[in-house]
C-alpha positions as CSV (number, residue, x, y, z in Angstrom):
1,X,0.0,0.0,0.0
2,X,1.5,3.5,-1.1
3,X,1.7,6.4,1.2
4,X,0.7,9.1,-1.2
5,X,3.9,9.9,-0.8
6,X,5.5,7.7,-3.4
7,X,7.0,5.3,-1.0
8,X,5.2,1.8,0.0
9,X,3.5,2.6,3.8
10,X,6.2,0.0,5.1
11,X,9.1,1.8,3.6
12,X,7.9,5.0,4.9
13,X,7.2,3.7,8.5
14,X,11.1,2.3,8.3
15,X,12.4,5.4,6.9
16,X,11.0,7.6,9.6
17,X,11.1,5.6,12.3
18,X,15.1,5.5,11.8
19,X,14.9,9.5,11.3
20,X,12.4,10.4,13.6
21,X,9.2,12.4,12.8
22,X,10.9,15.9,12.7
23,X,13.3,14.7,9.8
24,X,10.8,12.8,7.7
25,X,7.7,14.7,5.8
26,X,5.6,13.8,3.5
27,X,2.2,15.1,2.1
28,X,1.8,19.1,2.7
29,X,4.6,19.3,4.9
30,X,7.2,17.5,2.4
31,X,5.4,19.6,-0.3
32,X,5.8,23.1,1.7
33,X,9.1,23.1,2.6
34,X,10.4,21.8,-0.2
35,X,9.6,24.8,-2.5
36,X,10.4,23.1,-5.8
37,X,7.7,22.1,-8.5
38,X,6.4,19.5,-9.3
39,X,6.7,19.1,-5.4
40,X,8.0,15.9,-3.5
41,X,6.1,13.2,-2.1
42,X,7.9,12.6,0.9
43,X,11.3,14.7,2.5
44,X,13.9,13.5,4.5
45,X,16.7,15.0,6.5
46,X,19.9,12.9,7.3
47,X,22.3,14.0,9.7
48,X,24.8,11.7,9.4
49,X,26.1,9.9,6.0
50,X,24.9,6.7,7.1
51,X,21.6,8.0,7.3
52,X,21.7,9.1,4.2
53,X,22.5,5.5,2.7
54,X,19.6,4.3,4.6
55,X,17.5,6.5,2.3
56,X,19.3,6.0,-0.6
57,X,19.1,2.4,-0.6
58,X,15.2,2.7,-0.1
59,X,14.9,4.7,-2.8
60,X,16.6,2.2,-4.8
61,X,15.5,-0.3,-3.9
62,X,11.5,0.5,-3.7
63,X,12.6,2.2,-7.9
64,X,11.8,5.4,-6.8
65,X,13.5,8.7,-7.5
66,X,15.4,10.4,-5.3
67,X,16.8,14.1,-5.3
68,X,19.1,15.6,-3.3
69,X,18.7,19.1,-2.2
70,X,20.9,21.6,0.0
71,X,19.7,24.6,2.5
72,X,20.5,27.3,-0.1
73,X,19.4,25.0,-3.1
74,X,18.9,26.3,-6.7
75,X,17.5,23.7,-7.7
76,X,13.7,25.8,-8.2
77,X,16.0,28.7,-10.3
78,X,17.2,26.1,-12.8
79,X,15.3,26.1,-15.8
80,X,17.1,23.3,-17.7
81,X,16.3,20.9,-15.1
82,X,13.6,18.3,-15.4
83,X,12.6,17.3,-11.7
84,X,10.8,13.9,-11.6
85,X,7.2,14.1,-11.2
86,X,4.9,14.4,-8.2
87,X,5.8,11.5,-5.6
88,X,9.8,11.2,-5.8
89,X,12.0,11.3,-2.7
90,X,13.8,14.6,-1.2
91,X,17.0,13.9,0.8
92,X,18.1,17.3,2.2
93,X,21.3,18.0,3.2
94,X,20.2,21.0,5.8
95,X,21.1,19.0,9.0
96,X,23.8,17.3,7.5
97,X,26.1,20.6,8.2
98,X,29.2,22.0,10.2
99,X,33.0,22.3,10.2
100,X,34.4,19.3,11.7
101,X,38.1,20.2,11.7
102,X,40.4,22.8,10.8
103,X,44.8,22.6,10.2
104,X,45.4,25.9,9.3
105,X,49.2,24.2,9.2
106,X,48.2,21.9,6.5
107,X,46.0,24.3,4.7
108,X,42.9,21.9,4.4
109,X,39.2,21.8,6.3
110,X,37.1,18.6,7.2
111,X,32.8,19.8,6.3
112,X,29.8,18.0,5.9
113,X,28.3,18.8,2.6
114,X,25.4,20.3,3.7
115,X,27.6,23.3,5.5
116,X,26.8,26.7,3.3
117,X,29.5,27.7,1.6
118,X,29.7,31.2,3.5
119,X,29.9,29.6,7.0
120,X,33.2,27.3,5.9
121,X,34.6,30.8,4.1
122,X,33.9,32.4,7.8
123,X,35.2,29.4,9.7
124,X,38.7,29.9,7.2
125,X,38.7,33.4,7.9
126,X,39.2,33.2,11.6
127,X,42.7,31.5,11.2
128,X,43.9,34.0,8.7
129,X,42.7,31.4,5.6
130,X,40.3,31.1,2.8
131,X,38.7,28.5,0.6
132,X,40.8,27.8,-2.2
133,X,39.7,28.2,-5.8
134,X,36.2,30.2,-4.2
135,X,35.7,34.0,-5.6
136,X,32.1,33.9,-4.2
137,X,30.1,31.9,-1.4
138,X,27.0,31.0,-2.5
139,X,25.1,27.5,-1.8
140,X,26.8,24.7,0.0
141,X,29.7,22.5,-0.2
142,X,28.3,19.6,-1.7
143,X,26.0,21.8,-3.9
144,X,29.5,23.6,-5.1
145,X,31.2,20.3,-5.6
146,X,28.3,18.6,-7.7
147,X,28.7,21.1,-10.0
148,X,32.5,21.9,-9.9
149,X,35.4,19.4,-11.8
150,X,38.1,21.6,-11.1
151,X,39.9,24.7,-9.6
152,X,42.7,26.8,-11.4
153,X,46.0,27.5,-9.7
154,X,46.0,30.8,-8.4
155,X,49.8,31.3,-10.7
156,X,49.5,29.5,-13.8
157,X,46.2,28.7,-14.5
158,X,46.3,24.7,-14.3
159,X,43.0,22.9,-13.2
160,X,43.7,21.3,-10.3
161,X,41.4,18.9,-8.3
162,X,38.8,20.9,-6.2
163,X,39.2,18.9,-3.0
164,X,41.7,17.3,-1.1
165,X,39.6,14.2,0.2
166,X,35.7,13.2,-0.8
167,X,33.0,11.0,0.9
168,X,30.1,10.4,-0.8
169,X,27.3,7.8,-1.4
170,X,27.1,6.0,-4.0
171,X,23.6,5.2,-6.2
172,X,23.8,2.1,-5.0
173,X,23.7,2.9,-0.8
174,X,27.5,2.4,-0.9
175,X,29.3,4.9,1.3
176,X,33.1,6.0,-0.8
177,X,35.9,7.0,1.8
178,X,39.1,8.6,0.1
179,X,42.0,8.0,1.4
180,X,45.4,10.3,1.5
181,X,48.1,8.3,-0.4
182,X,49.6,9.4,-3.8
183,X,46.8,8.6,-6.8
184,X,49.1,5.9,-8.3
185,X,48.4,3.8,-5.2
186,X,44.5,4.5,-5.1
187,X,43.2,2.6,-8.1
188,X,40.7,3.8,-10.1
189,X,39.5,7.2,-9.1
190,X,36.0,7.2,-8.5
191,X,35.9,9.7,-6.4
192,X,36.1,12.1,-9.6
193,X,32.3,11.0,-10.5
194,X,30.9,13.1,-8.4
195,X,32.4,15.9,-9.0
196,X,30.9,18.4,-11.2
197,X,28.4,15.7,-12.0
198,X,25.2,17.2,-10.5
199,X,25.0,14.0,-8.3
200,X,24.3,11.8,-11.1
201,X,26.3,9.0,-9.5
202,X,25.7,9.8,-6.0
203,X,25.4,11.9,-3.2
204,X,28.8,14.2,-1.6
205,X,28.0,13.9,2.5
206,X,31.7,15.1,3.0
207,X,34.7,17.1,1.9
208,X,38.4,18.3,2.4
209,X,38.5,21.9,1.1
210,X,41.5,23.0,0.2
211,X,42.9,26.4,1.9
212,X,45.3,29.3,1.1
213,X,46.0,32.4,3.0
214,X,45.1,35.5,2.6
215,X,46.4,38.2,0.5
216,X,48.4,41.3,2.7
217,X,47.2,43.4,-0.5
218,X,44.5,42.8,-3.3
219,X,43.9,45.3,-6.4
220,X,41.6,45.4,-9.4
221,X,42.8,47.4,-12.7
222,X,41.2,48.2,-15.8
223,X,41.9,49.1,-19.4
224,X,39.6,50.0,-22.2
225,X,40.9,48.8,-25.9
226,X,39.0,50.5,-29.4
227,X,40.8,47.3,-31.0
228,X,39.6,44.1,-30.0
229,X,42.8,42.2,-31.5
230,X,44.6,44.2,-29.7
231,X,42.6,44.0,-26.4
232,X,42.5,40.1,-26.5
233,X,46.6,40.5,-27.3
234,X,46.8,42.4,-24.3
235,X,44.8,39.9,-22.3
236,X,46.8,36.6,-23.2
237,X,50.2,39.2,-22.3
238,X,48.6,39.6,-18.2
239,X,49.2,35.9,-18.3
240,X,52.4,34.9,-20.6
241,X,54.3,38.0,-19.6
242,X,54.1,38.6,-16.0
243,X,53.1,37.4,-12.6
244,X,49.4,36.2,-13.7
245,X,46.6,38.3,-12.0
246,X,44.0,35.8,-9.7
247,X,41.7,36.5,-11.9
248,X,40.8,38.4,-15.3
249,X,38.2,38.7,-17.6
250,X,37.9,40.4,-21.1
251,X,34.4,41.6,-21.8
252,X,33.2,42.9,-25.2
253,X,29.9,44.4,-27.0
254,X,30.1,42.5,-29.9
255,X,32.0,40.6,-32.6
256,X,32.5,43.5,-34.7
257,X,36.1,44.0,-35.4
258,X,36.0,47.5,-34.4
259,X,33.6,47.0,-31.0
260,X,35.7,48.3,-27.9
261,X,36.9,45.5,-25.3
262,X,37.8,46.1,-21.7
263,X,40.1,43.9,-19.4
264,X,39.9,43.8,-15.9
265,X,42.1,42.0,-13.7
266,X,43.0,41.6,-10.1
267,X,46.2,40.7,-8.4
268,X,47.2,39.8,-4.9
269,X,49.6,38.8,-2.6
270,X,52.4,40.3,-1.2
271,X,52.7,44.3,-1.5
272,X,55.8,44.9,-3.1
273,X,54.5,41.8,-5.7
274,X,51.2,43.6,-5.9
275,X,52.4,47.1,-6.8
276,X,54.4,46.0,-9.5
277,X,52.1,43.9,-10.8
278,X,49.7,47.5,-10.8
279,X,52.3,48.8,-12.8
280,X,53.2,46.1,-15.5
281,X,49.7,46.5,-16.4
282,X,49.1,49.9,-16.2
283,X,52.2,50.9,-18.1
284,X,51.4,48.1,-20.5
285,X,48.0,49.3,-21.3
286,X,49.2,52.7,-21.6
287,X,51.8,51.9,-24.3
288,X,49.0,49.9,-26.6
289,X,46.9,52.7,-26.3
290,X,44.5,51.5,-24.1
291,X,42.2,54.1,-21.6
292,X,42.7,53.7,-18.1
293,X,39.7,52.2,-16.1
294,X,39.3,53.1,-12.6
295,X,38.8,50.5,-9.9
296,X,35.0,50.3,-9.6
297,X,34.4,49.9,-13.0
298,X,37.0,47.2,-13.1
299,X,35.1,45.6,-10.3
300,X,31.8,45.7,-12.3
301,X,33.0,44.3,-15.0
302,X,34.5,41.0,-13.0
303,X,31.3,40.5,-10.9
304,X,29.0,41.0,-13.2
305,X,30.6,40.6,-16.9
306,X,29.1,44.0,-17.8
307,X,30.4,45.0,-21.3
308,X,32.0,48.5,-21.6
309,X,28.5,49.9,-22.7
310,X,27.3,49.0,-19.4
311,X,24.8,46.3,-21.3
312,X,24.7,42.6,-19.7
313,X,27.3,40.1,-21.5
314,X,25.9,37.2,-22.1
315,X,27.2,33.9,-20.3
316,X,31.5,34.0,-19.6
317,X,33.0,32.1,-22.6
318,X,35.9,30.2,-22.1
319,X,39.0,30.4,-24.2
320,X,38.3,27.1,-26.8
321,X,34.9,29.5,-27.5
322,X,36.1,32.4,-28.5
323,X,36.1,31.6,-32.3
324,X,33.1,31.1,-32.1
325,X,32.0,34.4,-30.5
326,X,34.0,36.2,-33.2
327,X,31.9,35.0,-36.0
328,X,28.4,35.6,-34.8
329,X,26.8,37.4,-37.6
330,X,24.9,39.7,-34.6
331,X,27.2,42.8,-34.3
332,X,25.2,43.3,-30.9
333,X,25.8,40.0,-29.4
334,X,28.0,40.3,-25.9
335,X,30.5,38.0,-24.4
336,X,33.3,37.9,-21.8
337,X,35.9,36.1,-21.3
338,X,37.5,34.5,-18.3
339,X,41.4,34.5,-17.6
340,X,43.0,31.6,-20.3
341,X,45.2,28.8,-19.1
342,X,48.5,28.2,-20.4
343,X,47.6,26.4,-23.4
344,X,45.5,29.4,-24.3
345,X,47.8,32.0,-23.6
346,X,50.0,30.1,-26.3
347,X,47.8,31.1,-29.3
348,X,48.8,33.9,-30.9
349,X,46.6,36.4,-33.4
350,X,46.9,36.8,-36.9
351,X,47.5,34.1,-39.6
352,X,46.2,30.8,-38.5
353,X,44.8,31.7,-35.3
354,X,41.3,30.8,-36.5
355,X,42.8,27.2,-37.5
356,X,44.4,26.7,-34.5
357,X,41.2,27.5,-32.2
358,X,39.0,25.1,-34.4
359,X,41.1,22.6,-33.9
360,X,41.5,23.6,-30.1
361,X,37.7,23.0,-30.0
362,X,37.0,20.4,-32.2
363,X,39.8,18.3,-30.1
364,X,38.2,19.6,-27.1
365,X,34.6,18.1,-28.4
366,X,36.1,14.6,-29.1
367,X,37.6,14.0,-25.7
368,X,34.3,15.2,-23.5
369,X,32.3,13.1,-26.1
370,X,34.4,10.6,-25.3
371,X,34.5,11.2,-21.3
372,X,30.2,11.0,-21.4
373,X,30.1,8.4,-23.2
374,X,32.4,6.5,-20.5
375,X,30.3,8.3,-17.9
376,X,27.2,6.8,-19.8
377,X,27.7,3.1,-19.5
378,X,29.2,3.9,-15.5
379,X,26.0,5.4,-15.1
380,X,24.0,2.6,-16.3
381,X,25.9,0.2,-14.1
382,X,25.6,1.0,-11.1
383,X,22.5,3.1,-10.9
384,X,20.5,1.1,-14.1
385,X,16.9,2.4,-12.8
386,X,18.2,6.0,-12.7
387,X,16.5,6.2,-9.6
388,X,19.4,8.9,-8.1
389,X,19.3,12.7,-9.5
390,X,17.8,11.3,-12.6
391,X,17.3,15.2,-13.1
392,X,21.0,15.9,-13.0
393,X,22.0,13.9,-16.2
394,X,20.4,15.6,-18.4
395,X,22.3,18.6,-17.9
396,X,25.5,20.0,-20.0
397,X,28.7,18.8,-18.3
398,X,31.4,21.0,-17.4
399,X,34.4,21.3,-20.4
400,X,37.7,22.6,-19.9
401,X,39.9,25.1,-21.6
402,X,41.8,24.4,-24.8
């Protein structure tokens, strides 16, 4: 007999007599806090990762689906996602929060995934730290790890993995420990499904962040180019030249040859490294011709990727797209573009450039058509059903620079 709820009234009665009646809804209550349409059937809230493979395996194994959920969710903002209909299972990661352990020696913190992202940045700040490869706070861990392969060194650029250690559950109950040895002694590495995968393979209940500390100085500076060649020459010279800035973006009104492009960039670290790294791009800017920017509208632009009309750019572009931004017939179409790794800084304008980012993108296309097509048959192993996120895997994975 079925609760309503989509789960049998003897899976239910198991499910929250384990959690208790405070961390199992279902009906109006499941329905109101949940906030998301079409609306679950029943909620529950884990507090440890064991609890969480006690729903998980229920879900499984009663072939219902199952989606996981943090305290700052965005899961009702998404408009690409496809939630299951009326009657699937919310697992909540709201009481499956805090810091459990901090080395500021070591640089790494211990969370649950359910811990907002802003509490762990506060929690680093009050031993002189901050999360590594995190410009802005929002959501939780686990919700910034599902969707999150990678984060770039802060010097040259190189994806690096986003955590130090990972637990998660699998689809299948499972619960994954990683373990600190070097990877040639681990074995396969499937911790890396869950990353950046929208937890299509699983749910993240724990993480080890990585940590750096904090800058003595930090500086944004701006430059306005009429060229946009000569702008995006500029750009790839903040990164080939000099000590790289943390973080830089080139944002530009349109594809039309002559369209102005601005560059923003912000550096920190030491003050003496700071200050001349103020000046290499000031004086550089000023001997291409470039306008000087001052600081706030170099701040706009990397928060909010406005062009230098002050209209919105459309979605950041990384460096294997921007061919294809050049060559939109629409004069008036917008794009930035974030800070290019080494491989990108390596391309250089004129003859063959076009050639070489084609190919760039086209290699770029094989190898992730490649990757979800592995991911595919994973996927079908060990969650056949697709009983776990089966809203995630629908979505665009995450690709890399060229």
């Amino acid at each position: 007999m079925s609760t309503g709820g989509g789960l049998p009234q003897k899976a239910w009665e198991s499910l929250s007599g384990t959690l208790g009646p405070r961390r199992a809804l279902r009906g109006k209550s499941a329905r109101t806090i949940a906030g998301l349409d079409p609306c679950p059937g029943s909620a529950f809230f884990p507090e440890d990762p064991s609890e969480v493979s006690i729903v998980v395996k229920t879900a499984r194994r009663e072939n219902t689906p199952l989606v996981t959920c943090g305290s700052a969710s965005r899961l009702k903002d998404e408009t690409d996602l496809e939630l299951p209909q009326a009657g699937y299972i919310l697992l909540s990661t709201r009481n499956l929060a805090g810091v459990e352990e901090v080395q500021p020696d070591s640089l790494w913190m211990s969370v649950l995934a359910g811990t907002p992202l802003a509490s762990a940045a506060a929690m680093a700040f009050e031993h002189g730290l901050r999360l590594a490869g995190l410009r802005r706070h929002l959501g939780t861990v686990g919700g910034w790890l599902s969707a999150c392969t990678a984060i770039d060194d802060p010097i040259l650029g190189i994806s690096q993995p986003a955590v130090l250690g990972l637990e998660a559950v699998m689809a299948t109950g499972e619960l994954l420990r990683s373990i600190s040895t070097p990877r040639a002694a681990t074995g396969p590495d499937l911790y890396s499904l869950f990353l950046g995968t929208g937890g299509g393979f699983g749910v993240i209940t724990r993480a080890k962040l990585k940590l750096e500390p904090l800058p003595e100085k930090t500086v944004s500076c701006g430059a306005l180019f009429e060229d946009l060649q000569g702008g995006l020459e500029y750009f790839r010279a903040l990164v080939r030249d000099f000590i790289p800035p943390r973080e830089a973006v080139a944002v530009c009104g349109g594809s039309d040859p002559g369209t102005a492009i601005g560059i923003a960039a912000v550096y920190e670290g030491e003050h003496e490294i700071v200050d001349a790294s103020q000046r290499f791009f000031n004086e550089r800017a000023a001997s291409a011709g470039a306008g000087r920017v001052d600081e706030s509208r170099a701040h706009t632009w990397l928060g909010s990727c406005t062009t230098p009309d002050e209209s919105k750019a459309d979605i950041p572009l990384s460096w294997s797209e921007l061919r294809d931004a050049l060559t939109v017939p629409d004069a008036e179409t917008a794009f930035s573009l974030r800070r290019p790794g080494l491989a990108g800084c390596r391309l250089r304008p004129g003859k063959g450039l076009e050639e070489k980012l084609s190919a760039a993108r086209e290699q770029e296309q094989a190898s992730l058509t490649s990757a979800r097509e592995v991911m595919q048959r994973i996927r079908e192993q060990l969650d056949p059903d697709g009983t776990c996120n089966p809203h995630a895997w629908p979505l665009k994975w995450p690709g890399g620079e060229c």
